[in-house]
N, CA and C atoms as a LAMMPS dump frame, in Angstrom:
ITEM: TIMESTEP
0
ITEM: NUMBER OF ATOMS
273
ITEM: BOX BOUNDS ff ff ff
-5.0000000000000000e+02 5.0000000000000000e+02
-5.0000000000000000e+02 5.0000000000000000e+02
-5.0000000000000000e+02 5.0000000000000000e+02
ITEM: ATOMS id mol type element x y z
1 1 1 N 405.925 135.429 -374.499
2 1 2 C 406.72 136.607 -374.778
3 1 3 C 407.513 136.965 -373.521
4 2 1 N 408.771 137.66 -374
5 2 2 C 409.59 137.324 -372.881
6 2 3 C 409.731 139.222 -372.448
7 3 1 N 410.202 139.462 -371.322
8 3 2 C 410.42 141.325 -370.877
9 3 3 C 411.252 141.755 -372.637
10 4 1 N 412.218 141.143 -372.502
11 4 2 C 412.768 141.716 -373.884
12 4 3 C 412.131 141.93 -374.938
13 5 1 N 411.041 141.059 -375.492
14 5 2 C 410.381 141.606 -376.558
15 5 3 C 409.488 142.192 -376.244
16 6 1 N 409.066 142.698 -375.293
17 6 2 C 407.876 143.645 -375.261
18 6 3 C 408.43 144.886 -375.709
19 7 1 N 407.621 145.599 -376.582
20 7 2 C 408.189 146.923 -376.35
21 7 3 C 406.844 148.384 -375.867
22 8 1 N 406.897 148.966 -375.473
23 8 2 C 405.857 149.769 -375.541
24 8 3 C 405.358 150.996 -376.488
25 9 1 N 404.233 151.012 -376.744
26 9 2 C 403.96 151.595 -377.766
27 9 3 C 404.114 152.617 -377.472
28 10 1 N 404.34 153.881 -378.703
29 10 2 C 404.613 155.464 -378.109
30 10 3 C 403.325 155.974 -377.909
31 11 1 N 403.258 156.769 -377.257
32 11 2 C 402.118 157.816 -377.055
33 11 3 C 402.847 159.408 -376.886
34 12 1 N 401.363 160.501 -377.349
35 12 2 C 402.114 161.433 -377.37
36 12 3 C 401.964 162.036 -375.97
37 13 1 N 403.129 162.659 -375.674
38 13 2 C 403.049 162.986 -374.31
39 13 3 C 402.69 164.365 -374.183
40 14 1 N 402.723 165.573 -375.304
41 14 2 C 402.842 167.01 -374.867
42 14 3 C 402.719 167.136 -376.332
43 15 1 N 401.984 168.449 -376.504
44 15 2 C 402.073 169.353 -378.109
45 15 3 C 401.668 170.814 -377.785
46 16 1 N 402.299 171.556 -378.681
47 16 2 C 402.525 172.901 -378.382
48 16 3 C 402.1 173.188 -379.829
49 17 1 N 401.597 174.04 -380.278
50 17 2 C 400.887 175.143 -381.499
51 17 3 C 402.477 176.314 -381.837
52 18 1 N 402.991 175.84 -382.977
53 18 2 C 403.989 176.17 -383.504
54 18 3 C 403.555 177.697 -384.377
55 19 1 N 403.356 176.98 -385.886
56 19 2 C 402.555 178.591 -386.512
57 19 3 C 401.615 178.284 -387.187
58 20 1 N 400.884 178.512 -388.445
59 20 2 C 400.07 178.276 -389.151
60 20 3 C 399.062 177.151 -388.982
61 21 1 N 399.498 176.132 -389.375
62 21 2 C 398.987 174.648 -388.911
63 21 3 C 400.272 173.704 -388.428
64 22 1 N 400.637 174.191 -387.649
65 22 2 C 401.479 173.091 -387.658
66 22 3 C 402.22 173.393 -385.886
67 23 1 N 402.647 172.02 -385.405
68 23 2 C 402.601 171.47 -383.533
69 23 3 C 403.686 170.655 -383.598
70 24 1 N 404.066 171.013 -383.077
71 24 2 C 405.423 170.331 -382.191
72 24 3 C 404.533 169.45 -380.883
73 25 1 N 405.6 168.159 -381.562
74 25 2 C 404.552 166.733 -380.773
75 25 3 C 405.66 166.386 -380.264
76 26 1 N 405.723 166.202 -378.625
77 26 2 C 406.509 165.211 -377.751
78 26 3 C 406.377 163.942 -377.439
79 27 1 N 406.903 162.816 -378.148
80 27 2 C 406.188 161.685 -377.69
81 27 3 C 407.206 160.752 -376.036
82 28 1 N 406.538 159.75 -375.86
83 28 2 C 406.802 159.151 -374.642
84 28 3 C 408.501 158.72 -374.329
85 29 1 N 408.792 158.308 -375.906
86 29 2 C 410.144 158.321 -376.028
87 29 3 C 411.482 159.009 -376.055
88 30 1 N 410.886 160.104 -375.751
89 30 2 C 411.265 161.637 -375.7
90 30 3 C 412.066 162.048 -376.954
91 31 1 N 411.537 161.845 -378.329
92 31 2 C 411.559 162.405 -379.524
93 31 3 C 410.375 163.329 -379.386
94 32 1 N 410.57 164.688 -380.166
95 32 2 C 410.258 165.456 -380.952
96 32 3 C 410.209 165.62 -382.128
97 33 1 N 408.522 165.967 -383.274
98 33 2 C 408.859 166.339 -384.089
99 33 3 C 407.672 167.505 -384.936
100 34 1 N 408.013 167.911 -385.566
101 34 2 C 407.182 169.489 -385.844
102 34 3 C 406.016 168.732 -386.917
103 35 1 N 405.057 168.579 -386.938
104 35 2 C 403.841 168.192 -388.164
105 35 3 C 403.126 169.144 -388.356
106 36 1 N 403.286 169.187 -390.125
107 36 2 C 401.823 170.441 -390.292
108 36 3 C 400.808 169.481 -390.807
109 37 1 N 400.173 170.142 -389.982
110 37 2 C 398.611 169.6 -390.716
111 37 3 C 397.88 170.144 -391.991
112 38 1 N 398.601 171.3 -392.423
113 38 2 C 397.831 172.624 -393.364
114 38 3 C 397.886 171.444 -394.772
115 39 1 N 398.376 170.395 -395.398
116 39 2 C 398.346 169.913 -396.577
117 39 3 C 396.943 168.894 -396.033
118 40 1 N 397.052 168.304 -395.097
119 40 2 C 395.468 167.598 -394.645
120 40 3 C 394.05 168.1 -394.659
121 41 1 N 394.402 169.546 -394.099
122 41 2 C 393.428 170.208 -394.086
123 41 3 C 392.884 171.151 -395.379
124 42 1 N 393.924 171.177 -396.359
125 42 2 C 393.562 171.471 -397.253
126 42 3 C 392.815 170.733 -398.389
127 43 1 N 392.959 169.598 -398.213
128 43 2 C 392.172 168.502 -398.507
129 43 3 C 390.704 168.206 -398.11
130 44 1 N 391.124 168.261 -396.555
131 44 2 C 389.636 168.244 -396.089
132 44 3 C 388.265 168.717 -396.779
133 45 1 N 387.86 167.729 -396.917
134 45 2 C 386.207 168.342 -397.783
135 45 3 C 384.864 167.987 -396.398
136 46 1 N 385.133 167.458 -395.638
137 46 2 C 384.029 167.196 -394.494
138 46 3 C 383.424 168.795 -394.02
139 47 1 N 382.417 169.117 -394.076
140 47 2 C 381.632 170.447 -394.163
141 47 3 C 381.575 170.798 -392.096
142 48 1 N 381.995 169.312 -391.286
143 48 2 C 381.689 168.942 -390.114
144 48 3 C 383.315 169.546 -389.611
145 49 1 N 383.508 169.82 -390.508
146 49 2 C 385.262 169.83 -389.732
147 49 3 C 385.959 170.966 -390.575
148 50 1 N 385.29 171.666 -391.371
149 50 2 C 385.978 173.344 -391.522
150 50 3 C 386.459 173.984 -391.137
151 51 1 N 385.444 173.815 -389.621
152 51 2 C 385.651 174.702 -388.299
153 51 3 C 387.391 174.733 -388.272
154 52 1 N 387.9 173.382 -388.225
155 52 2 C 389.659 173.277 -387.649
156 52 3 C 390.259 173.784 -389.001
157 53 1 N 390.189 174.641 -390.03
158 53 2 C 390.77 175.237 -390.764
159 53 3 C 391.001 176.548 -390.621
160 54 1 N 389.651 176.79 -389.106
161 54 2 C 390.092 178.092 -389.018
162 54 3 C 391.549 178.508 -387.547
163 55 1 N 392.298 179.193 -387.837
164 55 2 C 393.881 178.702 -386.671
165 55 3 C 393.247 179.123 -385.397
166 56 1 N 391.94 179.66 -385.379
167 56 2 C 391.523 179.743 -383.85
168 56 3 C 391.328 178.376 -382.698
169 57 1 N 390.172 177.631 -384.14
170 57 2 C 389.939 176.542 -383.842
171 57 3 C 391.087 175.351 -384.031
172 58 1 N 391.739 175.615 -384.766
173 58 2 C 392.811 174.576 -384.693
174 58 3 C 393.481 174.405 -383.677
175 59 1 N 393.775 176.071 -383.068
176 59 2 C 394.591 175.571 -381.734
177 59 3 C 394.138 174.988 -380.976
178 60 1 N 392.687 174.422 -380.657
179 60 2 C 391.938 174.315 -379.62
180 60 3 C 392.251 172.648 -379.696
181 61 1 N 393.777 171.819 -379.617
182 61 2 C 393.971 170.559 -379.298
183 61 3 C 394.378 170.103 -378.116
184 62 1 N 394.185 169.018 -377.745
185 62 2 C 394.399 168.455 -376.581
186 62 3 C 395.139 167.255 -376.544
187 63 1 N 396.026 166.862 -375.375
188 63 2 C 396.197 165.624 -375.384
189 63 3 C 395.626 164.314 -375.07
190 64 1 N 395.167 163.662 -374.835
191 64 2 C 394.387 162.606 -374.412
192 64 3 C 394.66 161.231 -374.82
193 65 1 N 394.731 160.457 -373.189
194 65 2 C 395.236 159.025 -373.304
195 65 3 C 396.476 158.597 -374.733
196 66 1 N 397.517 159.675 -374.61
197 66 2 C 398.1 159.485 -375.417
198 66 3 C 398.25 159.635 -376.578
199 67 1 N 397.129 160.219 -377.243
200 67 2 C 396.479 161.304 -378.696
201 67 3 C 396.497 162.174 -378.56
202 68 1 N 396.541 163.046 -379.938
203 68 2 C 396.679 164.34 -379.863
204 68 3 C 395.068 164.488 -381.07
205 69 1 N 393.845 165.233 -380.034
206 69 2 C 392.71 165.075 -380.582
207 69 3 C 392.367 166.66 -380.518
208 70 1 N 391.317 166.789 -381.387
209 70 2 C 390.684 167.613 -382.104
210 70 3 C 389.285 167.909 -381.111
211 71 1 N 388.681 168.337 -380.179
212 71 2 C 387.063 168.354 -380.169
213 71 3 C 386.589 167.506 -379.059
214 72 1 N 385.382 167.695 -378.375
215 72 2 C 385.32 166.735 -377.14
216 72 3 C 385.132 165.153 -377.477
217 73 1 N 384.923 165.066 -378.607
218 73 2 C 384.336 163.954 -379.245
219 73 3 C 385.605 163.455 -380.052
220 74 1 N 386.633 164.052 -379.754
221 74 2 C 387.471 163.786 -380.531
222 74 3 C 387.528 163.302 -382.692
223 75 1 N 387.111 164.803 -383.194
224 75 2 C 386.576 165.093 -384.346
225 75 3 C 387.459 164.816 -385.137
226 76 1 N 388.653 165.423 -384.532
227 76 2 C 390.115 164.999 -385.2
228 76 3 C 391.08 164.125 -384.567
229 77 1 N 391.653 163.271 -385.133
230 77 2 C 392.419 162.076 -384.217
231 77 3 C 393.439 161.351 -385.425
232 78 1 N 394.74 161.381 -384.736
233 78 2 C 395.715 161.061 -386.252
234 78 3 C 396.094 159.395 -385.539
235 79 1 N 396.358 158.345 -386.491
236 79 2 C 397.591 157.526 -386.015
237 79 3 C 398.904 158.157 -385.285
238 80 1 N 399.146 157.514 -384.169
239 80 2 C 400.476 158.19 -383.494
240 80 3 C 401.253 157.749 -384.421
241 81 1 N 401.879 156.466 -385.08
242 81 2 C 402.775 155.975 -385.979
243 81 3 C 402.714 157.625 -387.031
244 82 1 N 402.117 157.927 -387.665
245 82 2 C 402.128 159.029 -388.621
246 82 3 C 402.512 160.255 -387.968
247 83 1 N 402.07 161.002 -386.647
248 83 2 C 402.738 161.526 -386.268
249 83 3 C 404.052 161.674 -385.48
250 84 1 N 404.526 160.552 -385.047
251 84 2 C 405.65 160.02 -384.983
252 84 3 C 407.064 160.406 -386.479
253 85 1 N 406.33 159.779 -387.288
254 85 2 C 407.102 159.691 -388.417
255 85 3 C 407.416 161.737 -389.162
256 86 1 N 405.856 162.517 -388.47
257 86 2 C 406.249 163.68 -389.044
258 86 3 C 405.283 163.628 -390.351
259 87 1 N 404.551 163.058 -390.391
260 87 2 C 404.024 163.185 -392.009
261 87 3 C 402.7 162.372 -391.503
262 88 1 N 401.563 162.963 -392.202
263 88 2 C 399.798 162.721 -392.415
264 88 3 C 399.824 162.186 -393.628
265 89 1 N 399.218 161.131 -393.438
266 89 2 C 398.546 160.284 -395.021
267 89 3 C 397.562 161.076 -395.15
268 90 1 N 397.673 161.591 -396.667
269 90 2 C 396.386 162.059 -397.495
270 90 3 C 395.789 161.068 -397.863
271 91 1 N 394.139 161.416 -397.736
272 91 2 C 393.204 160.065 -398.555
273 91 3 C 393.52 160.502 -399.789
């Protein structure tokens, strides 16, 4: 593989707590884009992870090695490709 085809993968670089459920994600490429999480979480049936339905606890995200995670254990953790794109796959 040659310098030209490498490309590097995005990571998110910065996220900020917008309103309800939903964060404005900076990634490495220096795009921006706003994701709500409130249609994911409304879904959510895990009894372990309620807690992030409530907007106290939701705000409580971090960035890390390039994720945007949920919890020290990282409880919540999305594909960057999906937040990239602006949109969460529902199971």
């Amino acid at each position: 593989m040659n310098k030209e085809e490498y490309v590097k993968p995005i990571k998110v670089k910065k996220a900020t707590y917008v309103d309800g459920f939903r964060v404005s994600i900076g990634f490495s490429d220096g795009k921006n884009k706003i994701v709500d999480f409130g249609p994911f979480l409304e879904k959510l049936q895990d009894s372990f992870l309620e807690k992030y339905k409530k907007p106290g606890m939701f705000k409580k995200f971090a960035v890390e090695n390039g994720n945007l995670v949920w919890g020290e254990d990282w409880d919540l953790v999305f594909p960057v490709d999906q937040l990239y794109k602006g949109k969460i796959k529902l199971q």
